[in-house]
One Martini backbone bead per residue (centre of mass of N, CA, C, O) as a GRO file, in nm:
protein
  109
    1UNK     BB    1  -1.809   8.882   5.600
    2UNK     BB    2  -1.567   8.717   5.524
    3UNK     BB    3  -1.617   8.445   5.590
    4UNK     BB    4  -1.859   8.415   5.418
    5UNK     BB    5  -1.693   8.474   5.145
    6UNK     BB    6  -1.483   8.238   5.229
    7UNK     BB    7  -1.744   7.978   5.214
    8UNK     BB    8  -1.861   8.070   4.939
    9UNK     BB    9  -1.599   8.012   4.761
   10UNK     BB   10  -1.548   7.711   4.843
   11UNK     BB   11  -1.808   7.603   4.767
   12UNK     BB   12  -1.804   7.628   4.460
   13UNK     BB   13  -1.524   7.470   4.420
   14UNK     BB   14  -1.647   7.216   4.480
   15UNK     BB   15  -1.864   7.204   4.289
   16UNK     BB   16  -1.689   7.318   4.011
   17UNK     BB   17  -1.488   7.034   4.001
   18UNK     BB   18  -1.630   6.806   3.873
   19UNK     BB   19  -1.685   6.930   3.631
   20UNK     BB   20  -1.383   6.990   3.532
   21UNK     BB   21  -1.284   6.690   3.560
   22UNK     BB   22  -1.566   6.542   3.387
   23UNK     BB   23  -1.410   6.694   3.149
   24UNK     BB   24  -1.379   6.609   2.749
   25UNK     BB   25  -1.227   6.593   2.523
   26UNK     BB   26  -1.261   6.527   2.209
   27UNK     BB   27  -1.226   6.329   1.960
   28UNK     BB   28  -0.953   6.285   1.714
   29UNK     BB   29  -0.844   6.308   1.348
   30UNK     BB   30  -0.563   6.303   1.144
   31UNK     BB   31  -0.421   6.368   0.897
   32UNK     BB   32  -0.039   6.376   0.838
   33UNK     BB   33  -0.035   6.175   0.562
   34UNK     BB   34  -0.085   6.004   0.250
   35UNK     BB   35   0.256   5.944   0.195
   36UNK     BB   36   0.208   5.757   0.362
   37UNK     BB   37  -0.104   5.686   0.571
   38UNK     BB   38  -0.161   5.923   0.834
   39UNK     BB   39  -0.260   5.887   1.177
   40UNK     BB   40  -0.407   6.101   1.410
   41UNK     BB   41  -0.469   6.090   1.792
   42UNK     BB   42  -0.708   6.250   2.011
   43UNK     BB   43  -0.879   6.224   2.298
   44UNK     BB   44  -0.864   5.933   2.408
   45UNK     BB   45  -0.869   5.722   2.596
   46UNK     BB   46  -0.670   5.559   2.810
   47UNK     BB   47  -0.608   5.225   2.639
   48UNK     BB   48  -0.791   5.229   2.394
   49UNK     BB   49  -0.913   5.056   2.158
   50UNK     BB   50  -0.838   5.120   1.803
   51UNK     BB   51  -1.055   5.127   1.502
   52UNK     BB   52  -0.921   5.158   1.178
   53UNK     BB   53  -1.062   5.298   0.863
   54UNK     BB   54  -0.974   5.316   0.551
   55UNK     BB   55  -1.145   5.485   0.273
   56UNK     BB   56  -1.076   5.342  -0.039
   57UNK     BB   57  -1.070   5.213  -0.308
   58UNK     BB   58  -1.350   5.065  -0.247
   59UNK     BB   59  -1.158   5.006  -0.009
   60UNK     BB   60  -1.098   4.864   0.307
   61UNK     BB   61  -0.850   4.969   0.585
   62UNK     BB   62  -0.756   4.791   0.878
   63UNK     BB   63  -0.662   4.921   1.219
   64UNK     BB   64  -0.478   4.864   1.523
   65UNK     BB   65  -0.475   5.064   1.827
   66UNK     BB   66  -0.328   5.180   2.149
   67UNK     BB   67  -0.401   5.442   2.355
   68UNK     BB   68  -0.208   5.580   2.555
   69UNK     BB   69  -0.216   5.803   2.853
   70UNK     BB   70  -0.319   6.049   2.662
   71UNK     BB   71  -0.473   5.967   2.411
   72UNK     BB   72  -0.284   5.876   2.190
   73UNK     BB   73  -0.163   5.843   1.858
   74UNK     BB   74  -0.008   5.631   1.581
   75UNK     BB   75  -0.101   5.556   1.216
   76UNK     BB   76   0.057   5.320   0.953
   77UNK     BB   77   0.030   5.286   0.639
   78UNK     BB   78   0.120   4.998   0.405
   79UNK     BB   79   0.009   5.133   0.112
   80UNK     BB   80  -0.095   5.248  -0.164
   81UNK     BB   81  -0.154   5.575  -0.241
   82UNK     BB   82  -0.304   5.882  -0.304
   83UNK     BB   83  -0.375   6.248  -0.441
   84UNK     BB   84  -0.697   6.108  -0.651
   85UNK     BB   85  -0.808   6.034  -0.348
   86UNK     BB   86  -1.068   6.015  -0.113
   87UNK     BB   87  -1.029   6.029   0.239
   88UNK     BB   88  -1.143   5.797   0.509
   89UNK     BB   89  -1.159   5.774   0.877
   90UNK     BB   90  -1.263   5.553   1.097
   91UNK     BB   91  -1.283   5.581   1.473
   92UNK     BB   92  -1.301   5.326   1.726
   93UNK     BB   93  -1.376   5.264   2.049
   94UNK     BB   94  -1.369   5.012   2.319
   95UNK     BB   95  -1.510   5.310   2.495
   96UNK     BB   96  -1.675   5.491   2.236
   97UNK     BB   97  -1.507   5.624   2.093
   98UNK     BB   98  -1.522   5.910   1.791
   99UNK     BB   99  -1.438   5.948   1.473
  100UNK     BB  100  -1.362   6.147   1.135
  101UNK     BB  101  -1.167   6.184   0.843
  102UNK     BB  102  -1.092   6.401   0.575
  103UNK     BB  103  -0.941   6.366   0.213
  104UNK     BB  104  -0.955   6.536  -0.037
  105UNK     BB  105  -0.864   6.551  -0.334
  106UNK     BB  106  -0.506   6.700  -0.504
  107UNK     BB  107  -0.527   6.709  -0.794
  108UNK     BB  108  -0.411   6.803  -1.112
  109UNK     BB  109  -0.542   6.878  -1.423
   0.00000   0.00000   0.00000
């Protein structure tokens, strides 16, 4: 009986191990800095190329980067932004990977 239990407990683990395996968690990307517009990215393939949109003042700013071993970047825009503006950012990964965020106007009337 104990065998059996046993044979029975490793068999589970095995068939449930390619499933873990082969969980990857969703990519994200964080505004954490709005002046200068910082972008942080995780849980993107690792050597990814990461195309970043940022849609503010009506006009596109795109930054290439790529994410690193774990899956992670970190991208710094230098162009005037401000706090009385919605910010969009989207990244496009040349292996799938998509993200997006907003980051809503914060000045104060």
């Amino acid at each position: 009986m104990r065998r059996l239990f046993l044979v029975v407990a490793a068999f589970s683990v095995v068939i449930a191990l390619p499933v873990s395996i082969g969980a990857r968690a969703r990519p994200t990307i964080t505004v954490t800095r709005v002046v200068p517009l910082t972008v942080k990215g995780a849980n993107f393939v690792p050597g990814e190329r990461v195309t970043l949109t940022a849609q503010l003042f009506g006009t596109n700013r795109t930054k290439i980067v790529t994410a690193g071993r774990r899956g992670s970047f970190l991208a710094i825009y230098r162009f005037a932004s401000g706090k009385c503006v919605g910010i969009r950012v989207v990244a496009r990964g040349n292996k799938g990977s998509r993200a997006t965020a907003y980051v809503p106007p914060s000045c104060r009337v």
